[in-house]
N, C-alpha and C positions, 0 to 999 in steps of 0.2 A: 195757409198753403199757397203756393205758388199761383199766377195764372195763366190761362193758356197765351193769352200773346193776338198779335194780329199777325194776318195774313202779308206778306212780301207786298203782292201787288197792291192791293190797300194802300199800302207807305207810300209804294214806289209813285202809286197817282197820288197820291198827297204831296210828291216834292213836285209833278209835275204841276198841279196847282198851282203849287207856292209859285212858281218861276212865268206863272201867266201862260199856260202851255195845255194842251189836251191831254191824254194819256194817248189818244191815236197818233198827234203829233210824234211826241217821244218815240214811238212802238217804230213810226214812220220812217225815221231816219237814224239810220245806225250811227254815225258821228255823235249824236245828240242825245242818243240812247245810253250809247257810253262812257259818253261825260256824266250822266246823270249818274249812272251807276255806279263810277266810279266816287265820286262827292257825297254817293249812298253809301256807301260801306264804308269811308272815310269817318263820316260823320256818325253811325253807325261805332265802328269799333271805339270813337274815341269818347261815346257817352256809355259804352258797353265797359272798359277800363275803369271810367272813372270811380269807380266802388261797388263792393261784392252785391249784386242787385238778388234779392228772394226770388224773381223769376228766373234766372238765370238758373238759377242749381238743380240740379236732375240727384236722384239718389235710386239705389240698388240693393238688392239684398246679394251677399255673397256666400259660396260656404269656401272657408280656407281649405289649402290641401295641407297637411303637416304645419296645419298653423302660418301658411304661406298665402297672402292675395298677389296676383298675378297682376304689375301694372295694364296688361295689355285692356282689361276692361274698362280702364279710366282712360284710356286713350290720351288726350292733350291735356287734360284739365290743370286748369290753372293753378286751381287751389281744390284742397279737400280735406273732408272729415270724417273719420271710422268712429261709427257710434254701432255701440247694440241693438236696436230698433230704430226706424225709423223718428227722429225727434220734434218730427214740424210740428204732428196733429197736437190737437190740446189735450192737456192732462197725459203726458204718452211719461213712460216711465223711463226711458230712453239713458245711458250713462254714456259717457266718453271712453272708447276704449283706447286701451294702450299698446303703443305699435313701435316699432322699429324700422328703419326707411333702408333697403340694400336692395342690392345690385337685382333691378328687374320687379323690383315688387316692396310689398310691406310684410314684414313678418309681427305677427301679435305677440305678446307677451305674458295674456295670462290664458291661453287655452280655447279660446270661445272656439262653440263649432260654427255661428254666423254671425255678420256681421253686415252692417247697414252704411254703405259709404256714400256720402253728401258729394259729389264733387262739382265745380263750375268749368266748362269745358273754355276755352278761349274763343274768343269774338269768330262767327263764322261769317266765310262773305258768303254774299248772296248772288244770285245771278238771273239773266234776262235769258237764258237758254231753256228750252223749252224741250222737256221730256220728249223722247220717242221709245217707241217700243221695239225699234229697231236696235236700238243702240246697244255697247255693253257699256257698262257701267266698271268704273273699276271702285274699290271702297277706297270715301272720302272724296267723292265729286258729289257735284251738285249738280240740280237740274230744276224747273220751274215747271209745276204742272196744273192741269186747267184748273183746279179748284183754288190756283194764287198765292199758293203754299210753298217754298223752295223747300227741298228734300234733300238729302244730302244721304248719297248709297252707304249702307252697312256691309258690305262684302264684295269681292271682287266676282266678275265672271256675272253680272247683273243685268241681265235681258229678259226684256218682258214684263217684270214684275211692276206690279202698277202700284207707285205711291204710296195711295191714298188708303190704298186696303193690306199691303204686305209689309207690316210691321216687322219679320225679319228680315228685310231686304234693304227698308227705307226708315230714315226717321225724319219727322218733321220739323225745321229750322224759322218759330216762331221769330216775328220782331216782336222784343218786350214793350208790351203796354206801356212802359212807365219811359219808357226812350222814342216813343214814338215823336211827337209832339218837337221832343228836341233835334232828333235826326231830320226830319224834313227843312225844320228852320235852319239848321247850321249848315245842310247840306245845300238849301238854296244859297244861305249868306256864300260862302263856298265858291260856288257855281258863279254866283256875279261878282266875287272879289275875283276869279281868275277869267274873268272874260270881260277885263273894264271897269267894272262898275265901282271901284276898291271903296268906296265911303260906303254905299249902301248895304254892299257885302259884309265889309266889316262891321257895320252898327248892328245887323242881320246875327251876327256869328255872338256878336259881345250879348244881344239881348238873349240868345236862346243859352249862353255859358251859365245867363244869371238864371233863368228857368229850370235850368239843371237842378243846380244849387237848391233850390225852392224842393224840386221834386226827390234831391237825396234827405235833406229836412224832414219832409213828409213822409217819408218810408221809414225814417228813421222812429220819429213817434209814431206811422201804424204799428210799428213791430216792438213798438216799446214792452208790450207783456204780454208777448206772444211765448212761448215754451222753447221755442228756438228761432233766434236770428242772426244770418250770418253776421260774420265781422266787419269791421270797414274795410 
């Protein structure tokens, strides 16, 4: 099964680290903050692309209407999978069901009344904006709240509702464990290839592509005989 992921701000002082820097520096000046963030979700989306990650997949249970799933539940997702149950846990008895893709939705083929859809949402960014409770929210913004977590609103007309406890309001926009490590390093290489530094940036960017590599390897045999694991 999946894991839960580290916290935004966690990574976010990790690149500040990497770059010889405080996190209050960072925090301190907005020029600098923005660079960062930006070289963050850079670095971020492009180890998030690089192949279907197990943390990354979120899954649901659905009931069809007339044999019809609604894309609007899948929202962006990149890629997905309609199975009968849920398929991750072990020993789960789970079959692949069969579907047909039109206009607005999936339509099934052999009847089921539910179904269990796996799907991988596309790279979210992340952000240095800090929740208020003033605010509204429209759905599909983000916002950064104290526990370091960026949240990204589920519904439009979103005042008040706090984070960290209103799971229909908010959902939580982990960075995956398994891209951590790479995002900080490529996102500092990043950061000193565009402000000068071009050899050490680039040696920076080249070591952390090869770490990547290592750590799609590695996922590849955990999940070697696991009951379900995504595709490349």
């Amino acid at each position: 099964m999946s894991r839960e992921g580290t916290s935004f701000q966690v990574a976010f002082d990790g690149l500040a680290s990497a770059l010889n820097r405080t996190p209050a520096e960072v925090a301190g000046t907005a020029q600098l903050q923005s660079k960062c963030l930006d070289v963050f979700n850079r670095a971020y989306r492009r180890g998030y692309n690089k192949r279907s990650w197990e943390d990354a997949w979120d899954g649901d249970t659905y009931t069809p209407a007339s044999g019809f799933v609604d894309f609007s539940g899948l929202k962006d997702a990149r890629r997905f999978e309609v199975w009968s149950a849920d398929p991750r846990p072990a020993g789960n008895s789970a079959y692949g069901v069969r579907y047909t893709t039109t206009k607005g939705g999936l339509t099934l083929t052999d009847g089921e009344t539910s179904v269990f859809i796996l799907s991988m949402p596309k790279a979210r960014k992340f952000t240095t904006t800090a929740w208020n409770i003033a605010t509204t929210y429209a759905s599909g913004v983000t916002a950064l709240f104290t526990d370091g977590h960026v949240y990204e609103s589920l519904q439009a007309d979103n005042t008040g509702h706090s984070p960290d406890t209103e799971a229909d309001w908010w959902q939580v926009i982990p960075v995956l464990d398994v891209l951590l490590e790479f995002t900080t390093a490529y996102a500092s290489g990043t950061y000193l290839l565009e402000t000068g530094k071009e050899q050490a940036g680039a040696q920076r960017r080249s070591d952390a592509l090869i770490e990547l590599e290592d750590a799609a390897k590695a996922e590849y045999f955990r999940l070697a005989k696991a009951a379900w694991r995504p595709k490349p």
